[in-house]
N, CA and C atoms as a LAMMPS dump frame, in Angstrom:
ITEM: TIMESTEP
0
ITEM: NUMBER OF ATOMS
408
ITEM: BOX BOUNDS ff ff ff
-5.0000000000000000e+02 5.0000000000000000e+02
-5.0000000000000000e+02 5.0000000000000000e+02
-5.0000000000000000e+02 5.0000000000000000e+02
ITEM: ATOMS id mol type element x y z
1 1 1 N -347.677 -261.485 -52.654
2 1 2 C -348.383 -262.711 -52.959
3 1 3 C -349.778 -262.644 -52.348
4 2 1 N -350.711 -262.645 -52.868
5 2 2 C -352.525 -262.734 -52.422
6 2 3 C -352.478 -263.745 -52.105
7 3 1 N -353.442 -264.121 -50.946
8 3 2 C -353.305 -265.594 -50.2
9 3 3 C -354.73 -265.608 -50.994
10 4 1 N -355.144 -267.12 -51.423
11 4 2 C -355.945 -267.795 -52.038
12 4 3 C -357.492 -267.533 -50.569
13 5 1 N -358.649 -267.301 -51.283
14 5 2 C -359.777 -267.226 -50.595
15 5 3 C -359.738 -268.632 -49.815
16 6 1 N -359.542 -269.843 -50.397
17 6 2 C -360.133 -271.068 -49.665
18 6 3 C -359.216 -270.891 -48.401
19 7 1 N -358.448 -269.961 -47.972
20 7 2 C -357.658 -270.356 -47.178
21 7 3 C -357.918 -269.127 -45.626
22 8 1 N -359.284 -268.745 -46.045
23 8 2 C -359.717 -267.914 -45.152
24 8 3 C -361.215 -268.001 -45.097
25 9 1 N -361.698 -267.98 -43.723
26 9 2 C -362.837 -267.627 -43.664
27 9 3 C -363.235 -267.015 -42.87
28 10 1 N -364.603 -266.551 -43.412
29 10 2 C -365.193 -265.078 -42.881
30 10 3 C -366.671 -265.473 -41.782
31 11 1 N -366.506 -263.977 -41.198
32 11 2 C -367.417 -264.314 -40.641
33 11 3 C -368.536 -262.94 -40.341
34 12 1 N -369.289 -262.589 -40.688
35 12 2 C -370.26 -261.323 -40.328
36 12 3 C -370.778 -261.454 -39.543
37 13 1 N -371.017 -259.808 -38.988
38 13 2 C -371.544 -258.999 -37.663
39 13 3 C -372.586 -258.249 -37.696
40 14 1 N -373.068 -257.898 -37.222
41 14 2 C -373.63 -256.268 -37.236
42 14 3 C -372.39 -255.143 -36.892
43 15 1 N -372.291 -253.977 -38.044
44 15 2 C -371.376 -253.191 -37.81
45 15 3 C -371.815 -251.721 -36.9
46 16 1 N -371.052 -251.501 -36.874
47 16 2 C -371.055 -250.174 -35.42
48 16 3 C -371.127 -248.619 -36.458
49 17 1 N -370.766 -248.807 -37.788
50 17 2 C -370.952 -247.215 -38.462
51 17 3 C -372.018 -246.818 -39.277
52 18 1 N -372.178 -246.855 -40.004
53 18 2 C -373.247 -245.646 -40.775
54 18 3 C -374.01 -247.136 -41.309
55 19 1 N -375.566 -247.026 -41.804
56 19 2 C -376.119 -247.94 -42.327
57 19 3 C -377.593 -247.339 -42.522
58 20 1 N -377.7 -246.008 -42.528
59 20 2 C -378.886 -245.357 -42.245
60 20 3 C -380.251 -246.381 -42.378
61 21 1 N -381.017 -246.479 -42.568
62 21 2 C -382.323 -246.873 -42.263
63 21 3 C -382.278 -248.332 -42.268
64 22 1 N -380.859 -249.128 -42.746
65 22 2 C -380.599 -250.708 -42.538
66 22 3 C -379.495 -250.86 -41.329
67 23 1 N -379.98 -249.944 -40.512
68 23 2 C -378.621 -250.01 -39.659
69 23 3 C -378.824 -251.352 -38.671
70 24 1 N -379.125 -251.215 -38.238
71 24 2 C -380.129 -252.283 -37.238
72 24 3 C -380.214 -254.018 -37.967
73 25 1 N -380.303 -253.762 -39.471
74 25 2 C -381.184 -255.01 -40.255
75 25 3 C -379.515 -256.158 -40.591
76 26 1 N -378.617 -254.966 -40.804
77 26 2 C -377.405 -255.755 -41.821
78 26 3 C -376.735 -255.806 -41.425
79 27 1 N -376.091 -257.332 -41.363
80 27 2 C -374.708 -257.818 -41.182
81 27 3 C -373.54 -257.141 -42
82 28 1 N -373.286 -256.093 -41.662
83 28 2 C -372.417 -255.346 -42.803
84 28 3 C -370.397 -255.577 -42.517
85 29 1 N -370.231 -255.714 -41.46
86 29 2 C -368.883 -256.107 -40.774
87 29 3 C -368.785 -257.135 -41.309
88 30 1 N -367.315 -257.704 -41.593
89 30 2 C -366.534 -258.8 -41.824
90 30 3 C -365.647 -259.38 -40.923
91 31 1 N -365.441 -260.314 -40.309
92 31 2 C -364.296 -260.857 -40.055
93 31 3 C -363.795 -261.845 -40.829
94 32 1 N -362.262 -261.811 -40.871
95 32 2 C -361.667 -262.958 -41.646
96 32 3 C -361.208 -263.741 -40.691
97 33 1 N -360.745 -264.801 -40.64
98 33 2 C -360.031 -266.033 -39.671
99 33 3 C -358.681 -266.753 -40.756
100 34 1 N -357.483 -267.13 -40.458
101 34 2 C -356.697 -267.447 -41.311
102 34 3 C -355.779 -268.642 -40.7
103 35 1 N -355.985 -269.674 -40.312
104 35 2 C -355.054 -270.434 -39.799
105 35 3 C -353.56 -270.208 -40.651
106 36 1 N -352.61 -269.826 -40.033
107 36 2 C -351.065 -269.686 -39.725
108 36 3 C -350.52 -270.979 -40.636
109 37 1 N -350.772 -272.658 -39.831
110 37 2 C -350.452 -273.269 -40.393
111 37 3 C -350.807 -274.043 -41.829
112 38 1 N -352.038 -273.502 -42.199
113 38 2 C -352.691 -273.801 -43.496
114 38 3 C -352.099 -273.132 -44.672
115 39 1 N -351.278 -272.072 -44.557
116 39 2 C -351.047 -270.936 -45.475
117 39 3 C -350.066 -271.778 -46.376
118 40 1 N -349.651 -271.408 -47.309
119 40 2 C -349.121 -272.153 -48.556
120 40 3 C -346.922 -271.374 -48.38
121 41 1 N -346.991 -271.42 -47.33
122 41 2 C -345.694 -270.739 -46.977
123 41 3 C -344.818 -272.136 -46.345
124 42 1 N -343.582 -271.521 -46.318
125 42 2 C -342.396 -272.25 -45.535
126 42 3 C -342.349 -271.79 -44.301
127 43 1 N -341.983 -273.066 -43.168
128 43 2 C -341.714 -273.06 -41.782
129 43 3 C -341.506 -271.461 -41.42
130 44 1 N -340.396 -271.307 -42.229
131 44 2 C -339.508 -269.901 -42.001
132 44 3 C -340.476 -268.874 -41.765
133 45 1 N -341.216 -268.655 -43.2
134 45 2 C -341.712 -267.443 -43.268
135 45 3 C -343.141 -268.014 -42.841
136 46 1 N -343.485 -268.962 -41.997
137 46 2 C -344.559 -268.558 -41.215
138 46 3 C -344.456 -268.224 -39.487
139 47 1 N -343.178 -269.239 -39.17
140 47 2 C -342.67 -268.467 -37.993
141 47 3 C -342.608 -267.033 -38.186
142 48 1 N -341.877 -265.934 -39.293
143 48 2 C -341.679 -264.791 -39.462
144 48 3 C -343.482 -263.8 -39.267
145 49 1 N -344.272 -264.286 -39.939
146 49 2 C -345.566 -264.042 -39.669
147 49 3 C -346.037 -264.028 -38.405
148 50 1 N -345.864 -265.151 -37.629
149 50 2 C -345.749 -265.653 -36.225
150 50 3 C -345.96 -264.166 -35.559
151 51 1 N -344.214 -263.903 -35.311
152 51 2 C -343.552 -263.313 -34.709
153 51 3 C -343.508 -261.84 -35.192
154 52 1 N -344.233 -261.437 -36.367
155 52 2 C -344.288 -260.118 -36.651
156 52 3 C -345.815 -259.615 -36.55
157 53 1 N -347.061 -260.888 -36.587
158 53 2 C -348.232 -260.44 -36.313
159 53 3 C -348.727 -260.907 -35.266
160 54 1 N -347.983 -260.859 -34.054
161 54 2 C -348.328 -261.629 -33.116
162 54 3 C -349.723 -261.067 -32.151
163 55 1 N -349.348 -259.923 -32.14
164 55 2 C -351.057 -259.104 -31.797
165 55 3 C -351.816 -259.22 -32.662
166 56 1 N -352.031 -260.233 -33.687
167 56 2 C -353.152 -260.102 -34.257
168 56 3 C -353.628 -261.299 -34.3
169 57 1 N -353.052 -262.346 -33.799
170 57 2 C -353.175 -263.711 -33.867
171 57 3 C -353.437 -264.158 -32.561
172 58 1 N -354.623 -265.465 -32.676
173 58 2 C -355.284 -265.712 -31.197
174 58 3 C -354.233 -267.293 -30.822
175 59 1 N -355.148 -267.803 -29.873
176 59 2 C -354.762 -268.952 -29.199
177 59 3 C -354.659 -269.9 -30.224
178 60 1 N -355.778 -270.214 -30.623
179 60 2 C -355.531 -271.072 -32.152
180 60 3 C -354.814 -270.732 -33.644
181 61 1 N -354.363 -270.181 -33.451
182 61 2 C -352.774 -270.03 -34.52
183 61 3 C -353.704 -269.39 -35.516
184 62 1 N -354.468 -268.317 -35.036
185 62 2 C -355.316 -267.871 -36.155
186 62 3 C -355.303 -266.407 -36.669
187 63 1 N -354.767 -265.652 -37.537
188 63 2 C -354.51 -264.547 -37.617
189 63 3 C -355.881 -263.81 -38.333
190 64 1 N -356.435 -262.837 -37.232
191 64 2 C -357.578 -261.767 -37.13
192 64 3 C -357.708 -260.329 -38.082
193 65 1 N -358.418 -260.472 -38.981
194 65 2 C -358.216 -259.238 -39.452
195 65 3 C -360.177 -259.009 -39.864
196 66 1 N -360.902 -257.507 -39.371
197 66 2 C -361.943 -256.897 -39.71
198 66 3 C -362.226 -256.187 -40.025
199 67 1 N -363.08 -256.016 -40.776
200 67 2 C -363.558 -254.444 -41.439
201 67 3 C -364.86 -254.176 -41.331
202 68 1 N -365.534 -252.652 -40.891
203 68 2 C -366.363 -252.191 -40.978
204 68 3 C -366.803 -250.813 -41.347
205 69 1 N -365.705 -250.484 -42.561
206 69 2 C -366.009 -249.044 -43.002
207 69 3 C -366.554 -248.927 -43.835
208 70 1 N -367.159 -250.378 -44.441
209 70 2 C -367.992 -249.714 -45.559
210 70 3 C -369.891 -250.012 -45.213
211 71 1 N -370.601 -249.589 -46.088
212 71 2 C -371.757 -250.07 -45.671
213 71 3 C -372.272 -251.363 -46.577
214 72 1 N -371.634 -251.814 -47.134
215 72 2 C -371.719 -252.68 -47.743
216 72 3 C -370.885 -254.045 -47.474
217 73 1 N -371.418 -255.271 -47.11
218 73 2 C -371.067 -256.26 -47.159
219 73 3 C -369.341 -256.682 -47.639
220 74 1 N -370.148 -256.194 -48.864
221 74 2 C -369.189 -257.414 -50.181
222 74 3 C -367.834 -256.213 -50.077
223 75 1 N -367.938 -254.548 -49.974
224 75 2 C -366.625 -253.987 -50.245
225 75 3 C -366.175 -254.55 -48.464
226 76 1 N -366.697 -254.759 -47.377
227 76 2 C -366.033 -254.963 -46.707
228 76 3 C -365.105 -256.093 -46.746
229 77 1 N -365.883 -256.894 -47.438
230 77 2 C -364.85 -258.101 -47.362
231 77 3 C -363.937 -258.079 -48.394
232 78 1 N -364.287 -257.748 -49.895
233 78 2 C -362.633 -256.942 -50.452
234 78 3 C -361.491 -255.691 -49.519
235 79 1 N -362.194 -254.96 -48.529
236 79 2 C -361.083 -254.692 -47.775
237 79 3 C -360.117 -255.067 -46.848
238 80 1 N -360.998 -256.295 -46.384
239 80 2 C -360.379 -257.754 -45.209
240 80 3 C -359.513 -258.079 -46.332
241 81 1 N -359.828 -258.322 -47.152
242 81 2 C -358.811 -259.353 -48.094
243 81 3 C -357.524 -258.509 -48.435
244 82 1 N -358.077 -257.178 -48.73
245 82 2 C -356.796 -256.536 -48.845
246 82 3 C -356.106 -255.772 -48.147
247 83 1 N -356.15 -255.871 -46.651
248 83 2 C -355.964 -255.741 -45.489
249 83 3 C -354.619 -256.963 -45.39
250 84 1 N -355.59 -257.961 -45.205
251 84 2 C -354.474 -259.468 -44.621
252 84 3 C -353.472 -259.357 -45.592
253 85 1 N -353.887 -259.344 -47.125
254 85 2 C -352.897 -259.388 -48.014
255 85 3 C -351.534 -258.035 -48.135
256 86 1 N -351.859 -257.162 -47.276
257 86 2 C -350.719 -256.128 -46.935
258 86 3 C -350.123 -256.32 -45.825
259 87 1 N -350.621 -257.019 -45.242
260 87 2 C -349.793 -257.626 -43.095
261 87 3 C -349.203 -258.425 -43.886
262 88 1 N -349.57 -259.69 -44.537
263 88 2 C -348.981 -261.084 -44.67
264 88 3 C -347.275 -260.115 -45.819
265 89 1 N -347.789 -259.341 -46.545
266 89 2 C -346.734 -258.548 -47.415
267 89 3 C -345.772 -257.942 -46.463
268 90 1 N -345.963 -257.035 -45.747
269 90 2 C -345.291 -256.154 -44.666
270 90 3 C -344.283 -257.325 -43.831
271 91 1 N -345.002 -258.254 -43.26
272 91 2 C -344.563 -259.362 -42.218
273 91 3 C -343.673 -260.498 -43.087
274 92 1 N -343.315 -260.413 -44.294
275 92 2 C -342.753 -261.439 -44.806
276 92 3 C -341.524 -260.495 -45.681
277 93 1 N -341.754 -259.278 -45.482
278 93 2 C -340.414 -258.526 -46.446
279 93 3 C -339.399 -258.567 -45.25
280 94 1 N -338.318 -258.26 -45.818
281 94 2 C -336.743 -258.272 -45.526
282 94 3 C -335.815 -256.998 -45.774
283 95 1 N -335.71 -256.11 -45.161
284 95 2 C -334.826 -255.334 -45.116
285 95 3 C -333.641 -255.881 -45.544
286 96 1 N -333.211 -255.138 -46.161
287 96 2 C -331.469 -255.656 -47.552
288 96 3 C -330.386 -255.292 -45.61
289 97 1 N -329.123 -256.132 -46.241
290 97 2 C -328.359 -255.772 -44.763
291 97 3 C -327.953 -253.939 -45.133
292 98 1 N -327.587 -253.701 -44.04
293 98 2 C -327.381 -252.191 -44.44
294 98 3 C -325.507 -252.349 -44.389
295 99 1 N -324.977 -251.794 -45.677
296 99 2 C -323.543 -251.426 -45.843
297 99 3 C -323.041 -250.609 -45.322
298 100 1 N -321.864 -250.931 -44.19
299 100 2 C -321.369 -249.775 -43.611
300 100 3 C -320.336 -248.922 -44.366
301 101 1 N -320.558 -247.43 -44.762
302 101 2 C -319.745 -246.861 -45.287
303 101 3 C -318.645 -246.359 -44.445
304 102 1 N -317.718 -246.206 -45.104
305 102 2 C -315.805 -245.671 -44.816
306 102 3 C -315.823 -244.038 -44.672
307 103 1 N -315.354 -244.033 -43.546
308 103 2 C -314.86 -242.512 -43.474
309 103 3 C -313.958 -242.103 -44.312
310 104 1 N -314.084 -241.12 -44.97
311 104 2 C -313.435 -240.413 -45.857
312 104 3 C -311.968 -240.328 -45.633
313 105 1 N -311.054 -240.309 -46.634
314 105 2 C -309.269 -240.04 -45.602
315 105 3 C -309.448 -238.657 -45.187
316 106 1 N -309.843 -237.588 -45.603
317 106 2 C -309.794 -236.013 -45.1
318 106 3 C -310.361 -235.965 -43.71
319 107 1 N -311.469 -236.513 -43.794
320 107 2 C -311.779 -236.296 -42.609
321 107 3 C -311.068 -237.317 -41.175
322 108 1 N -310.536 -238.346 -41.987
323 108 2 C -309.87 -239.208 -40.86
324 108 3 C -308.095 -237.788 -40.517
325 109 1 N -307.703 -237.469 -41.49
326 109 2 C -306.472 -236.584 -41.434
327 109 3 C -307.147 -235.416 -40.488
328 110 1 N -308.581 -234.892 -40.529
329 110 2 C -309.053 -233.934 -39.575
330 110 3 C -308.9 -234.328 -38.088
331 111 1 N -309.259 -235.533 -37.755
332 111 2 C -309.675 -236.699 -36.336
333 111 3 C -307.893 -236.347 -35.668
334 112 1 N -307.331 -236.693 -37.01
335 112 2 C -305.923 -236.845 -36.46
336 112 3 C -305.294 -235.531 -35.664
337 113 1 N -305.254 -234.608 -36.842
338 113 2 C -304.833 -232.989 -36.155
339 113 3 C -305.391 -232.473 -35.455
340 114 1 N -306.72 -232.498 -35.02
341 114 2 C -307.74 -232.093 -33.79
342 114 3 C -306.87 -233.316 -32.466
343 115 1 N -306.811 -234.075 -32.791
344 115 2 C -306.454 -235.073 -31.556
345 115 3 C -304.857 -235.1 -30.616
346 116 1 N -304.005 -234.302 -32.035
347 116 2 C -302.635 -233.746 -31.939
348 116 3 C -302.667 -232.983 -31.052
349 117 1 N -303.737 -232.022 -31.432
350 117 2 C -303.981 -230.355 -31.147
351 117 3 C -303.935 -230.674 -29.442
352 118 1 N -305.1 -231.29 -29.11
353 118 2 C -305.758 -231.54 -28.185
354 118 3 C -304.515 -232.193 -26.696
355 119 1 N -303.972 -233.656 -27.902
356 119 2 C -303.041 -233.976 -26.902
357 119 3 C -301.326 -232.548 -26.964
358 120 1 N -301.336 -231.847 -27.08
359 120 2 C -300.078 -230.771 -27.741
360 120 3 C -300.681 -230.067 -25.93
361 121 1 N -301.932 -229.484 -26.18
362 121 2 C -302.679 -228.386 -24.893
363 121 3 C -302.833 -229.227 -23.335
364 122 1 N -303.206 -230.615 -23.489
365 122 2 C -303.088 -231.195 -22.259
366 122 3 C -301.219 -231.513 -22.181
367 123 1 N -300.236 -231.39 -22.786
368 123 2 C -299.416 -231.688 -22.738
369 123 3 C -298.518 -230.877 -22.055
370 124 1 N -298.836 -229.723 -22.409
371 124 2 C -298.122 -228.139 -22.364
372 124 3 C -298.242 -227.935 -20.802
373 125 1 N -300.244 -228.561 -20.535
374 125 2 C -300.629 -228.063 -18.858
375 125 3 C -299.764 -229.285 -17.987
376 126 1 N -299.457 -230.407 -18.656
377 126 2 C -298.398 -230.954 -17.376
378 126 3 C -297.469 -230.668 -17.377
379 127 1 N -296.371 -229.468 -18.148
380 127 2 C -295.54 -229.081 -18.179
381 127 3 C -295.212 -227.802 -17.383
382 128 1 N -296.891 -227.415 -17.231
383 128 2 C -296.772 -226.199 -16.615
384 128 3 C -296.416 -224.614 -17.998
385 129 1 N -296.664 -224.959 -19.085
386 129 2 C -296.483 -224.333 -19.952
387 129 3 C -297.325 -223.859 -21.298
388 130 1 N -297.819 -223.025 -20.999
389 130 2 C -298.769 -222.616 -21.752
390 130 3 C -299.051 -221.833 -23.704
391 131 1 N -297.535 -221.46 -23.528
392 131 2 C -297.195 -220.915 -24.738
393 131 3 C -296.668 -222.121 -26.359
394 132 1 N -296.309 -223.401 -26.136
395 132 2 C -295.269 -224.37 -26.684
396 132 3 C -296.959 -225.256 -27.349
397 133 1 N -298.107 -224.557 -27.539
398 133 2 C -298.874 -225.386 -28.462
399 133 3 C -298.282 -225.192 -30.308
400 134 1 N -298.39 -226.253 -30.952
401 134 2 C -297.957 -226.383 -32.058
402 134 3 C -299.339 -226.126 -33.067
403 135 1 N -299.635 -225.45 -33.924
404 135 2 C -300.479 -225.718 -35.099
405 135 3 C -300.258 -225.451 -35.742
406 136 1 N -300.679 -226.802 -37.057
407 136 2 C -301.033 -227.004 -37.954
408 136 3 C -301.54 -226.653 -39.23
């Protein structure tokens, strides 16, 4: 789900990478700002946001995301946008429960005769008898 622009705002910097001869002149960095509770989500899945972007979110319930790899303004701020819009994706999916699969009967009939085996040899040594193992 793309979160709607009105529901973020930006803010420019001077950026720290390449800008050759406008390096100095242009606000080329983006920051976005996103209040938590403004977002068009349920309690649930904004607690879940909460609690899965929590390093990225300040004192004011505001979740932080910047870019400065491009030299251009405007792609930076299509990469903020599609930045937040892959956290807010990542932080709101659900792993399916995982199904526990059944041990096979062969191999449960293996568990068994190894465990025979096993108790047959400690059995023999409290007997004092070493020859009376049984296999299978």
């Amino acid at each position: 789900m793309a979160i709607d622009e009105k529901y973020i705002r930006f803010k420019t910097a001077r950026s720290s990478g390449p800008g050759g001869q406008r390096v100095n002149k242009r606000a080329t960095k983006v920051q976005a700002q996103v209040k938590i509770e403004a977002l068009p989500f349920s309690e649930e899945e904004k607690k879940r946001i909460r609690e899965k972007l929590s390093n990225r979110i300040d004192q004011d319930d505001e979740l932080l995301v910047e870019s400065e790899e491009e030299r251009f303004q405007e792609r930076n701020k299509e990469r903020v946008i599609e930045k937040l819009n892959e956290l807010i994706k990542e932080a709101l999916h659900k792993d399916p429960p995982r199904i526990p699969t059944r041990k096979r009967n062969s191999v449960k009939e293996r568990e068994v005769r190894h465990n025979h085996l096993r108790y047959q040899k400690k059995k023999s040594r409290r007997e004092g008898k070493s020859s009376d193992i049984e296999e299978e």
